[in-house]
BALOBA-1460 file (C-alpha; in Angstrom, 3 decimals):
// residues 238
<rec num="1" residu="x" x="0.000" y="0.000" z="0.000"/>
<rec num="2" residu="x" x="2.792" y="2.373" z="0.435"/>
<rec num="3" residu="x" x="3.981" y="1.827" z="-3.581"/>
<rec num="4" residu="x" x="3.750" y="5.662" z="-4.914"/>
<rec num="5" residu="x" x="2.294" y="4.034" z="-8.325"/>
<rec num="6" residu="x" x="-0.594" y="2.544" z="-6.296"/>
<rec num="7" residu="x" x="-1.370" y="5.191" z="-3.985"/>
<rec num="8" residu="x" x="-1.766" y="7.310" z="-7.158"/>
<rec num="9" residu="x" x="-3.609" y="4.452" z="-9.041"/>
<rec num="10" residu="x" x="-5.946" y="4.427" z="-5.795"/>
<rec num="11" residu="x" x="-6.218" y="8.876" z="-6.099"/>
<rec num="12" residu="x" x="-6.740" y="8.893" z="-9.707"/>
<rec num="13" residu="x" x="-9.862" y="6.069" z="-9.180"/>
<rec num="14" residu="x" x="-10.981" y="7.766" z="-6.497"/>
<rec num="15" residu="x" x="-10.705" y="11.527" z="-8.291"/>
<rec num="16" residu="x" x="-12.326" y="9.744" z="-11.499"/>
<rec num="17" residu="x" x="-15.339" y="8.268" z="-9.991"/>
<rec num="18" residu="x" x="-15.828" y="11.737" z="-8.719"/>
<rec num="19" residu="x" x="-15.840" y="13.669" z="-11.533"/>
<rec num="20" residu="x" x="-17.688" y="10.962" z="-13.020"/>
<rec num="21" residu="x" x="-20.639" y="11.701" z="-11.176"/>
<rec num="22" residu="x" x="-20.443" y="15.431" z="-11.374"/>
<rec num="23" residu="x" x="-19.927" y="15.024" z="-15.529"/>
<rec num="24" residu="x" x="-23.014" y="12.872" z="-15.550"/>
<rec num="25" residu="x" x="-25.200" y="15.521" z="-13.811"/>
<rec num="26" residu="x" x="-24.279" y="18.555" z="-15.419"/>
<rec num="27" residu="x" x="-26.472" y="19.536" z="-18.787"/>
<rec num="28" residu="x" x="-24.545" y="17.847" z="-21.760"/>
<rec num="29" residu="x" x="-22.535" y="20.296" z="-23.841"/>
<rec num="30" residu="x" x="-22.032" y="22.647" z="-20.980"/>
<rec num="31" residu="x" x="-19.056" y="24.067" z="-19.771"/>
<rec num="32" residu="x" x="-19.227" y="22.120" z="-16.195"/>
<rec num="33" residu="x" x="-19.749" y="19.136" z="-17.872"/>
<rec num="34" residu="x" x="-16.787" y="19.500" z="-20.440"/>
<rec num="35" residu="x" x="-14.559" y="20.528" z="-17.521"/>
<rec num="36" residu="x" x="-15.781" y="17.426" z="-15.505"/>
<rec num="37" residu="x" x="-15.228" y="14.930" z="-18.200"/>
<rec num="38" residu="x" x="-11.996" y="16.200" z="-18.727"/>
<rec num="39" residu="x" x="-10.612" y="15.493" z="-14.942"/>
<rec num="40" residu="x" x="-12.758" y="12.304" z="-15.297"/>
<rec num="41" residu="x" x="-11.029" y="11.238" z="-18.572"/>
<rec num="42" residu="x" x="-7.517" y="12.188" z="-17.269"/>
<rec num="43" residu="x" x="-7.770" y="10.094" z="-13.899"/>
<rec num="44" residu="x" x="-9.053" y="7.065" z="-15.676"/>
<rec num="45" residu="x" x="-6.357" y="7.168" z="-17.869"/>
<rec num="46" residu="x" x="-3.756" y="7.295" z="-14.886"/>
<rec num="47" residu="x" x="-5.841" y="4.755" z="-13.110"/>
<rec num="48" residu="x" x="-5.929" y="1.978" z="-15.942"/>
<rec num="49" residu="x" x="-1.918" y="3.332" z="-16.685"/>
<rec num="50" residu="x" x="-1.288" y="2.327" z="-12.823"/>
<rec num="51" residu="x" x="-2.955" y="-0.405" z="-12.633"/>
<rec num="52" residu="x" x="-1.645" y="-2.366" z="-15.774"/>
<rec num="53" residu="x" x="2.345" y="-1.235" z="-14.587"/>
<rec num="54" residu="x" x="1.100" y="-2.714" z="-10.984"/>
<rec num="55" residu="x" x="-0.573" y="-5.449" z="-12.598"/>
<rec num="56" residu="x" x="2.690" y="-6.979" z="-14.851"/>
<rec num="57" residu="x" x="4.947" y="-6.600" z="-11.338"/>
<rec num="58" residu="x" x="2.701" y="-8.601" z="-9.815"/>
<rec num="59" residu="x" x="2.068" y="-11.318" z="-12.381"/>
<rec num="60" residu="x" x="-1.674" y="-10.478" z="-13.061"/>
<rec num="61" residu="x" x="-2.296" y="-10.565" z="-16.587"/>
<rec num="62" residu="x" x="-6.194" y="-10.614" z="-16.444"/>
<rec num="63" residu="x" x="-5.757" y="-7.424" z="-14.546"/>
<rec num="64" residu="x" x="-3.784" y="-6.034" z="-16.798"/>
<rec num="65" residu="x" x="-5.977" y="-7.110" z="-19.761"/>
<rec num="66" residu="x" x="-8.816" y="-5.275" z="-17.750"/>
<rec num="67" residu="x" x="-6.696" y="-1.863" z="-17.151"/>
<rec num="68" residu="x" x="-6.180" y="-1.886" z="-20.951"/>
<rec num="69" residu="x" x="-9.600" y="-2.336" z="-21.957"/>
<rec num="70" residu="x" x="-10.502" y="0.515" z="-19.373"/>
<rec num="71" residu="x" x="-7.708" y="2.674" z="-21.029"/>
<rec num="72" residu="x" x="-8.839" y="1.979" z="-24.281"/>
<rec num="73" residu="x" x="-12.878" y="2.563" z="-22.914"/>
<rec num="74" residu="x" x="-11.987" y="6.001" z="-22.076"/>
<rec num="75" residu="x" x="-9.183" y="6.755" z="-24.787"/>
<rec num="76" residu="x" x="-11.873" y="6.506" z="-27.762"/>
<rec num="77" residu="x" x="-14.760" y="7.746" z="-25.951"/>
<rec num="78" residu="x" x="-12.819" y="11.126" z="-25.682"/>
<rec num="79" residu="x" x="-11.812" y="11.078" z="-29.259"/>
<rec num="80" residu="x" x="-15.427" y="10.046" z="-30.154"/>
<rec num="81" residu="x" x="-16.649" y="13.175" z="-28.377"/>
<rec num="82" residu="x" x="-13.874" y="15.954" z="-29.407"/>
<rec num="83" residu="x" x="-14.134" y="14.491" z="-33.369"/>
<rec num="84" residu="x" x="-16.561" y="16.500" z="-34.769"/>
<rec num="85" residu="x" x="-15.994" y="15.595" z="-38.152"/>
<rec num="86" residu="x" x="-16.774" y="12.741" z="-39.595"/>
<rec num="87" residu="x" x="-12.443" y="11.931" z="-40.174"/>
<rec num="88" residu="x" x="-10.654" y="9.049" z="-39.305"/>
<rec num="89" residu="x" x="-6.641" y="8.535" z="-38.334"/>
<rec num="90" residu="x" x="-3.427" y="6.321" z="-36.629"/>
<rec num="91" residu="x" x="-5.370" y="6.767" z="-33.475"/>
<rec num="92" residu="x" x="-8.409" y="5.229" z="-34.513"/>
<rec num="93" residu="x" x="-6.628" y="1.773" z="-36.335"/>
<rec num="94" residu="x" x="-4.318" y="1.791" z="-32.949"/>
<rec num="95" residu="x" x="-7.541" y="1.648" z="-30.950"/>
<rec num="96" residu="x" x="-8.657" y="-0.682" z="-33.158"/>
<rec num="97" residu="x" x="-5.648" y="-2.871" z="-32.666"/>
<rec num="98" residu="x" x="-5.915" y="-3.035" z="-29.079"/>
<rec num="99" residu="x" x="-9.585" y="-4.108" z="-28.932"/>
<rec num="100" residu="x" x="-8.926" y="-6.855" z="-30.709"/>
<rec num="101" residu="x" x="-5.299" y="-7.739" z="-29.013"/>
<rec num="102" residu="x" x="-7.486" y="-7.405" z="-25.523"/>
<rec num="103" residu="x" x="-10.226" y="-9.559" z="-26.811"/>
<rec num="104" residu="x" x="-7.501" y="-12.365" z="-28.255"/>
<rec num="105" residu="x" x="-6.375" y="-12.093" z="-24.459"/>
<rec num="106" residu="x" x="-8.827" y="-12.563" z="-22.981"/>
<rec num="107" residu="x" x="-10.531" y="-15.178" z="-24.880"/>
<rec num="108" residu="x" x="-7.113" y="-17.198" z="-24.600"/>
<rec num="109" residu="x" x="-7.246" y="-17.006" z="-21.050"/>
<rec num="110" residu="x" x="-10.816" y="-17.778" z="-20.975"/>
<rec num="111" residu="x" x="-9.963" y="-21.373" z="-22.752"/>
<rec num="112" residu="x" x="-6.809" y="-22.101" z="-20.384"/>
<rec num="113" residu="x" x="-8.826" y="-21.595" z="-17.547"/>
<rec num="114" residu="x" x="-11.431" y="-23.409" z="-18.396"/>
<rec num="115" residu="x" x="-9.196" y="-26.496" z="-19.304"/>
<rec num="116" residu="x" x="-7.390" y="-25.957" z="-16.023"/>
<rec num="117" residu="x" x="-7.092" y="-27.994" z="-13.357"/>
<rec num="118" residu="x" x="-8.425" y="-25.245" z="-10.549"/>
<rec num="119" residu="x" x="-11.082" y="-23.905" z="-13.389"/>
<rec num="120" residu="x" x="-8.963" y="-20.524" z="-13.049"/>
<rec num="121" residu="x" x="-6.262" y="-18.257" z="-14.660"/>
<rec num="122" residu="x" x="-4.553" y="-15.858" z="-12.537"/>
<rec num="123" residu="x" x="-7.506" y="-15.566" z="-10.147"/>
<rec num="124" residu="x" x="-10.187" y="-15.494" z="-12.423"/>
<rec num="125" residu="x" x="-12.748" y="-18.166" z="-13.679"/>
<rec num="126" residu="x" x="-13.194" y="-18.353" z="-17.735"/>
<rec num="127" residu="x" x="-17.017" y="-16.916" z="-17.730"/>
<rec num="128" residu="x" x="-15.296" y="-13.255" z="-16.875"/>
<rec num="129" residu="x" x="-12.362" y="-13.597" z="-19.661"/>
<rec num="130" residu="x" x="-15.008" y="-14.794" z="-22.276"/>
<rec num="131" residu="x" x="-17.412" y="-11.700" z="-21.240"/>
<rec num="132" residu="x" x="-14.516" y="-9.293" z="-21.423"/>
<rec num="133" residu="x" x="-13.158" y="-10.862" z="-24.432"/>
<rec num="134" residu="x" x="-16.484" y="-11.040" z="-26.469"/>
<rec num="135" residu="x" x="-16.705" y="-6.452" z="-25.308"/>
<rec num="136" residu="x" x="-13.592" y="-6.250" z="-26.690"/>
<rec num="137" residu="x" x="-14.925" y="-7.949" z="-29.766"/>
<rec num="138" residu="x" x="-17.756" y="-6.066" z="-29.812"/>
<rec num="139" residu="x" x="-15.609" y="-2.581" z="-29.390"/>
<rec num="140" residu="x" x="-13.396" y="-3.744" z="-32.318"/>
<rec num="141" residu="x" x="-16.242" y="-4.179" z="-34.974"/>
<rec num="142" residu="x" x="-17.607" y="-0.775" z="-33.566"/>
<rec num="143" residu="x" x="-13.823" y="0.548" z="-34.653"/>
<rec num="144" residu="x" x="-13.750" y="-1.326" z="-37.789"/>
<rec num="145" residu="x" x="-17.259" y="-0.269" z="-38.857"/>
<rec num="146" residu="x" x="-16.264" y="3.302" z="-38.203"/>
<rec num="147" residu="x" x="-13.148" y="3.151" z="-40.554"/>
<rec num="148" residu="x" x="-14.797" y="1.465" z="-43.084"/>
<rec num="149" residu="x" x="-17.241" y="4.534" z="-43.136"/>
<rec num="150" residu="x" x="-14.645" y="6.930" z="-42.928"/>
<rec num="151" residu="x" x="-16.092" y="8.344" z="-39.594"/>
<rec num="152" residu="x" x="-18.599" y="8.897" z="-37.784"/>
<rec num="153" residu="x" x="-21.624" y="11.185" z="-36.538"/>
<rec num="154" residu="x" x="-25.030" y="11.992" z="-35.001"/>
<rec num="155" residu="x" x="-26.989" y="10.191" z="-32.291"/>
<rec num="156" residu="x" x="-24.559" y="7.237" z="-33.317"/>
<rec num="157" residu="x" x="-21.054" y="8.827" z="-32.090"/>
<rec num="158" residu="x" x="-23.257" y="10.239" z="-28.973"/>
<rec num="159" residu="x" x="-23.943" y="6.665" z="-28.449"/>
<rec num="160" residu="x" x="-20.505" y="5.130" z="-29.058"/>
<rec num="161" residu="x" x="-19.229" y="7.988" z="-26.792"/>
<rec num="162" residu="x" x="-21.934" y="7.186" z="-23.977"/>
<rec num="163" residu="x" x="-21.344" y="3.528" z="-23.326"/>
<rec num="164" residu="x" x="-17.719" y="3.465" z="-23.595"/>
<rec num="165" residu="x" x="-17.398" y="6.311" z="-20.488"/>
<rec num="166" residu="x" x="-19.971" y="4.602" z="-18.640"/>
<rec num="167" residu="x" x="-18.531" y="0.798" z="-19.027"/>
<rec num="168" residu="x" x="-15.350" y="2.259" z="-18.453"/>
<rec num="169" residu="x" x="-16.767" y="3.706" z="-14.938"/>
<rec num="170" residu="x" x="-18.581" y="0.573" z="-14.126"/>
<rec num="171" residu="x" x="-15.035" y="-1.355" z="-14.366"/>
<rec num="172" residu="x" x="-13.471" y="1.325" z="-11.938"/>
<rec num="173" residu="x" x="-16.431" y="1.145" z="-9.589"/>
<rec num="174" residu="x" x="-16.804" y="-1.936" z="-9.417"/>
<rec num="175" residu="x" x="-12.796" y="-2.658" z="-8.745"/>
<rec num="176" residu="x" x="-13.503" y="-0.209" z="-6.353"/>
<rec num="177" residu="x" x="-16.791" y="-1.032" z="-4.396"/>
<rec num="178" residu="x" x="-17.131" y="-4.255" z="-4.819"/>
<rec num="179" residu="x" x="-13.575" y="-6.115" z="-5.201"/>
<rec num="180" residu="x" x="-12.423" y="-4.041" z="-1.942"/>
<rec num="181" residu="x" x="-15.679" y="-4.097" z="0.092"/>
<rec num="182" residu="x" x="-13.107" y="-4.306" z="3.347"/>
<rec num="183" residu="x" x="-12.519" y="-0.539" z="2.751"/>
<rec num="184" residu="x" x="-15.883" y="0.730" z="3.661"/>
<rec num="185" residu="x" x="-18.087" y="0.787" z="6.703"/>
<rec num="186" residu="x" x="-19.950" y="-1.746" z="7.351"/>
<rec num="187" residu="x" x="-23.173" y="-0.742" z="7.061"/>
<rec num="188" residu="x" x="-22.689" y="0.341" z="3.395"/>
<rec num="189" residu="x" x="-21.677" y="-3.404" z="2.778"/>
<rec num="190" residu="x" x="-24.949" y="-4.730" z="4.986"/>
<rec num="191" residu="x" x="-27.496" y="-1.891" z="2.854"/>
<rec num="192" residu="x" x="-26.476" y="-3.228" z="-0.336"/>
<rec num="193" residu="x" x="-24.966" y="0.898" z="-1.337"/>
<rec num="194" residu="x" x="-22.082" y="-0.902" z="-2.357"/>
<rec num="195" residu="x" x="-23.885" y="-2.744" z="-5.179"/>
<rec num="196" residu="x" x="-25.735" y="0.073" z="-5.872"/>
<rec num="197" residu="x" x="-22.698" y="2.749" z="-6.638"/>
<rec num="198" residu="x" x="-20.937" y="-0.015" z="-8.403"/>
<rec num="199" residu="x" x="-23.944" y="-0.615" z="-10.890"/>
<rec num="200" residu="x" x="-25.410" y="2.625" z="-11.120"/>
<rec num="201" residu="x" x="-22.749" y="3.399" z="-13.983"/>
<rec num="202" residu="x" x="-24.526" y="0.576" z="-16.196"/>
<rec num="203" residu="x" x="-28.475" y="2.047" z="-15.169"/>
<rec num="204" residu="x" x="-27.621" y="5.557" z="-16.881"/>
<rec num="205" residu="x" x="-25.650" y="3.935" z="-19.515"/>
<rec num="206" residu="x" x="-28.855" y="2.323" z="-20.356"/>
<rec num="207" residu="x" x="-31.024" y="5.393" z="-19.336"/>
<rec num="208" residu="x" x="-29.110" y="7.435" z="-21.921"/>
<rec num="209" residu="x" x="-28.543" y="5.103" z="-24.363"/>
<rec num="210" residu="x" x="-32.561" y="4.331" z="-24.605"/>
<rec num="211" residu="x" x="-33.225" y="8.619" z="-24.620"/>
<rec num="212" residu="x" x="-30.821" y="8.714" z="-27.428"/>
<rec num="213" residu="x" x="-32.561" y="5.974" z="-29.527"/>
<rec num="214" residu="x" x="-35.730" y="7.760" z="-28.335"/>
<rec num="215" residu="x" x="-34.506" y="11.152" z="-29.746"/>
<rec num="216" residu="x" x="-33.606" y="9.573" z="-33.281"/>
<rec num="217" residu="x" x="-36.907" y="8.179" z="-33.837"/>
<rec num="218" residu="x" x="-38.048" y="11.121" z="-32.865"/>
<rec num="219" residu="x" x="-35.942" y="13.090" z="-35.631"/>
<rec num="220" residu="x" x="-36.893" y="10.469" z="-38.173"/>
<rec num="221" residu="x" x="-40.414" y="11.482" z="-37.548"/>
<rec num="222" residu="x" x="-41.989" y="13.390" z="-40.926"/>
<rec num="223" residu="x" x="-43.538" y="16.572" z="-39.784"/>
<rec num="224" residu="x" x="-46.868" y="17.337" z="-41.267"/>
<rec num="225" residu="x" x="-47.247" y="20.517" z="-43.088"/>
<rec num="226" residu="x" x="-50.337" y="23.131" z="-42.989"/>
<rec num="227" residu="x" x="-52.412" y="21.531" z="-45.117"/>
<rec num="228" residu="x" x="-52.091" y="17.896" z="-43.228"/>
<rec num="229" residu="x" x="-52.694" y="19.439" z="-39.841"/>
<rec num="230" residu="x" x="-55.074" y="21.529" z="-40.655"/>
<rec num="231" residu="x" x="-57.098" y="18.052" z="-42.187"/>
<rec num="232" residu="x" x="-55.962" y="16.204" z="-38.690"/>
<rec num="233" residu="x" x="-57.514" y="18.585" z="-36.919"/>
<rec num="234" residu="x" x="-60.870" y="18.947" z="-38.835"/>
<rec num="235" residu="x" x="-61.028" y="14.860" z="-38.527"/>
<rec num="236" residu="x" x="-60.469" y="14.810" z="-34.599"/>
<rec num="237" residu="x" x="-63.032" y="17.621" z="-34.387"/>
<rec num="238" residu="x" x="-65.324" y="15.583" z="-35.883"/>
């Protein structure tokens, strides 16, 4: 506990859970909330940095294959949100590397624990490493689809943005809350709060996620002109 690289892994979590909160409660677009998800981007970065360097002196590869998916979680979800062109670059096929290198990791892993004699690989069971792995699959078609478009834009890059923060601050609350439950008084581990702050990240990722599908259709909606309304409303008056 008294490693500087983990102290500051544990500050930057702490700071970045934080500002995660604050970022998701400010009005989107706003200056407090663009100031928020900047400190919130920046600590998760240092977080995931810390914990993969703490992770390979220790031996922990599936810790270190979740730090980089949480480093690569946050890394494109800022360059989803500051791209406002529809433009692609290096950064997005490096991100798109990654994805896939996490998700080859992981589902390796997944296969030699499940082939293992104690059913685990460094500490973890292969249902986690094949969940992980099949994200990061998920997160590298969602890269390749937007370089084969050349970019990308609307309600779809406000989506892509949304559930890559908010995964990304499930993984760091729940590696905070609920793998390190020992840290917190007891009665927040006997009321279940625990469970709730480490899951909440997922119910607004799903919240906002639905209100931006909801929007959309909403968009895609013709609007009637004169004429049509004016006939609407003659027929309902009758």
């Amino acid at each position: 506990m008294r490693s500087p690289i983990l102290m500051l892994h544990i500050a930057a979590g702490t700071l970045g859970m934080l500002a995660g909160f604050f970022a998701i409660s400010f009005r989107k677009g706003s200056r407090l909330h663009n100031l928020t998800g900047d400190v919130f981007v920046l600590s998760m970065l240092v977080m995931s940095a810390c914990g993969m360097y703490v992770a390979v002196t220790k031996s922990k590869m599936g810790t270190f294959l979740g730090g980089a998916f949480t480093f690569y979680l946050v890394a494109t979800a800022w360059k989803t949100a500051r791209c406002r062109v529809e433009e692609t670059g290096i950064f997005d096929w490096a991100a798109l590397l990654i994805a896939f290198s996490v998700a080859g990791g992981n589902l390796t892993y997944g296969f030699e624990a499940a082939y293992s004699v104690t059913g685990q690989k460094y500490g973890y069971g292969p249902g986690l490493y094949f969940f992980s792995g099949l994200l990061a699959v998920l997160a590298g078609m969602g890269d390749l689809r937007l370089l084969v478009r050349g970019g990308i834009s609307g309600s779809q890059r406000l989506a892509r943005h949304l559930w890559r923060v908010c995964y990304a601050w499930f993984i760091a609350a729940g590696s905070i809350f609920l793998a390190r439950p020992k840290l917190f008084p007891v009665l927040l581990r006997r009321t279940g709060v625990l469970y709730g702050l480490s899951f909440l990240p997922l119910v607004l990722m799903i919240f906002w996620l639905v209100r931006v599908r909801f929007a959309q259709h909403r968009a895609r909606m013709p609007v009637p002109t004169w004429p049509q309304k004016h006939a609407l409303g003659g027929v309902s008056g009758a």
